[in-house]
Steps between C-alpha positions, in 0.01 A plus 500: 500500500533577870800324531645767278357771719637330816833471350473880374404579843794323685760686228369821607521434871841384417634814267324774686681485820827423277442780314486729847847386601761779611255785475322420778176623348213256442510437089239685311610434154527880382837714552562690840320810468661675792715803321861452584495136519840362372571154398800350631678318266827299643843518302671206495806385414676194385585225743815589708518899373451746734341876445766755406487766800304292737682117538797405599623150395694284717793288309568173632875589539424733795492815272178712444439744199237776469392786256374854535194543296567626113465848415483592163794723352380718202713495149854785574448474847848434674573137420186441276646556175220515230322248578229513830644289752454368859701558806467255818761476789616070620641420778670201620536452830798202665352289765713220458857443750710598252557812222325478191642619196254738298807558200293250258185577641197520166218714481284457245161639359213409248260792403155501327252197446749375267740463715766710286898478690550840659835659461683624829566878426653798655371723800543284766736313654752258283392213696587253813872550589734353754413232828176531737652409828211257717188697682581820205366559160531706186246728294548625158299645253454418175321625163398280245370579174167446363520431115135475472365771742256232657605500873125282565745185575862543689643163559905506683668224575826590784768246453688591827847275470583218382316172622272715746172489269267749347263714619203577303262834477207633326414879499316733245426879478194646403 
C-alpha cells in the first residue's frame, strides 16, 4: 500500500495550496478565527447584463443606457399604490451623428426569483419623451410594482428605439 500513501500525499500537496487561493493565508483546514473576518462572496450576473446603479452598457448603435440603483417604495407612498414597489432612474444617452428618437423607447422590469412582470406605476415620471439630439441624453424615473414583495432579483431590460438593441441590468435591494 505505499503507492496509495504516495498518491494521498501528492493530492494533499495538490489541494492544500488550492485550497489557500485568494485569502492569502496558508490553508489550515479550520475556519478563520480572526473576529470580523468577512467572506467575500462575488455577485454575478448573467452574460451581457450589467449591475443596476453601477454599469453602464454600451449599444452597438452608438447609444449607451444606464440605471440608478433601485430603492424600494413602501405600499401608499406617492406612486406605490398598494403594493411595495421599486423606483430606479435610466438614462439614455445619444452618441451617434444623428437624433435618436426615445418616443417608442421600452423599459421593462422582472421582480423576485420568479421572475414575476412588474407593472410601470405612478410617482415618477410617464416615461422617455421626444428626440435626444447627439453628445445629450435623457433621465427619467420610473416605479415599478412588485406583486410579490421579493425585490432579492431585479432584472430590466431598456429597449431604447427601434433597431438600436437592448440593454440589460440586474439589481436587488436588501
Amino acid at each position: 500500500m505505499p503507492g496509495h500513501r504516495l498518491l494521498a500525499t501528492a493530492l494533499l500537496m495538490l489541494v492544500l495550496p488550492l485550497a489557500a487561493c485568494g485569502s492569502g493565508r496558508p490553508a489550515t483546514g479550520a475556519a478563520d478565527p480572526t473576529p470580523g473576518y468577512i467572506l467575500e462572496i462575488p455577485v454575478t450576473v448573467a452574460p451581457g447584463t450589467a449591475w443596476m446603479g453601477g454599469e453602464t452598457v454600451a449599444l452597438a448603435s452608438g447609444v449607451t443606457v444606464a440605471t440608478g440603483e433601485p430603492v424600494v417604495v413602501l405600499p401608499g407612498a406617492t406612486g406605490a399604490g398598494s403594493t411595495t414597489a421599486v423606483r430606479f432612474a435610466v438614462t439614455i444617452t445619444n452618441h451617434r451623428p444623428e437624433p435618436l428618437d426615445l418616443s417608442a423607447a421600452v423599459v421593462r422590469a422582472n421582480i423576485g426569483t420568479s421572475r414575476v412582470p412588474a407593472t410601470l406605476v405612478g410617482g415618477g415620471d410617464p416615461g422617455f419623451r421626444g428626440v435626444v439630439e447627439p453628445g445629450r441624453q435623457q433621465t427619467v424615473v420610473l416605479t415599478f410594482s412588485a406583486p410579490t414583495g421579493d425585490l432579492s432579483v431585479i432584472e430590466v431590460s431598456v429597449a431604447p428605439a427601434v433597431r438600436v438593441g437592448t440593454a440589460l441590468f440586474q439589481g436587488s435591494v436588501d
